[in-house]
C-alpha positions in Angstrom: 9.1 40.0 11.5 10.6 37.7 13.6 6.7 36.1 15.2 5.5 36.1 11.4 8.0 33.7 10.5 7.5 31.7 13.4 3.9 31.5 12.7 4.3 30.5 9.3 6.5 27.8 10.5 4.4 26.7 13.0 1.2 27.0 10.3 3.4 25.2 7.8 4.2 21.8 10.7 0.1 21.5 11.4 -0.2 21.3 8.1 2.2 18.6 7.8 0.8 17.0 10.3 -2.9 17.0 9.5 -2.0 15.7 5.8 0.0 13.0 7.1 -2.7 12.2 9.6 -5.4 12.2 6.6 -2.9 10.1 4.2 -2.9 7.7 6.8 -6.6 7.3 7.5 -7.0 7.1 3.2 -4.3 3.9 3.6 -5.9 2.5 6.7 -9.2 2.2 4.6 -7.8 1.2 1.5 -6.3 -1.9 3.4 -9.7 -2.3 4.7 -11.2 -2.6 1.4 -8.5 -4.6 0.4 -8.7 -7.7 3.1 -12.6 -6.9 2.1 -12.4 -8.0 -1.0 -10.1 -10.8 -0.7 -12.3 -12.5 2.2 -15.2 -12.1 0.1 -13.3 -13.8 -2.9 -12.2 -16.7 -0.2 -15.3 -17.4 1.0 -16.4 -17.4 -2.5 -14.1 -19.7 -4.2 -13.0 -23.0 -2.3 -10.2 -25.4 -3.4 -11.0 -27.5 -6.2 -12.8 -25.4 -8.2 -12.2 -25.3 -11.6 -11.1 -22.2 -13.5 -14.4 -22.3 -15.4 -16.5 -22.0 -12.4 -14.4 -18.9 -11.0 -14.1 -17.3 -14.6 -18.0 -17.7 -15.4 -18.6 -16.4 -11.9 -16.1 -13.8 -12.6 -17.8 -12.7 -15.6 -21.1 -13.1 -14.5 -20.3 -10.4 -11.8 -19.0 -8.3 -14.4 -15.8 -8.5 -12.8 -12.7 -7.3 -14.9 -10.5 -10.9 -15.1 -7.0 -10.5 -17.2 -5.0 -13.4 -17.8 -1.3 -13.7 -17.9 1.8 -16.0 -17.9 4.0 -17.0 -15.2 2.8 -14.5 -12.6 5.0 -15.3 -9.3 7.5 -17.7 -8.8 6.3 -20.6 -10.3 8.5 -22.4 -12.6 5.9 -23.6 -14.8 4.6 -21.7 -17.6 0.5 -21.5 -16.6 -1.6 -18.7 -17.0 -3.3 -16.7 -14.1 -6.4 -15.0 -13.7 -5.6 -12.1 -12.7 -8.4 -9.3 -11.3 -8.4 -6.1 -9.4 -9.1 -5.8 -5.9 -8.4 -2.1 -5.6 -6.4 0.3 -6.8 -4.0 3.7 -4.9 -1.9 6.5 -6.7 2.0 5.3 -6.3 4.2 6.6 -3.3 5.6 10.0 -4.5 9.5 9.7 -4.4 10.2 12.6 -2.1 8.7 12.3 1.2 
């Protein structure tokens, strides 16, 4: 009885292990994609640029584009372009 539970224990730790090994590699290339995307949208849009240019090239693209107010700390009220670069589930509370 006593080596089953062991076992089972010891079963239960590689498991552990193995999925925080694999969450790990799923963040590592989620970041990956993420400074992707961003570089591509530097090298893309340069200072000086007018928001029509990066919006018709948004669109173009068929890029998603959301605007909103008074994103950040700014302490004007302006309105942002906004798109998505990527997207991940949120952390789960117990961990």
């Amino acid at each position: 009885m006593l080596v089953l539970i062991v076992v089972a224990l010891v079963a239960l730790g590689v498991r552990h292990v193995l999925e925080k090994k694999a969450e790990r590699r799923a963040e590592q290339k989620r970041e990956i994609a993420y400074q992707s995307a961003v570089l591509s949208y530097s090298e893309r849009f340069r200072p000086g640029m007018t928001r029509k240019e990066v919006e018709d090239y948004l669109r173009a693209k068929n890029i998603g584009l959301q605007q909103m107010c008074c994103v950040g700390d700014s302490p004007k009220s302006v309105w942002d372009d906004l798109t998505k670069i990527g997207q991940e589930s949120a952390p789960s509370v117990l961990q």
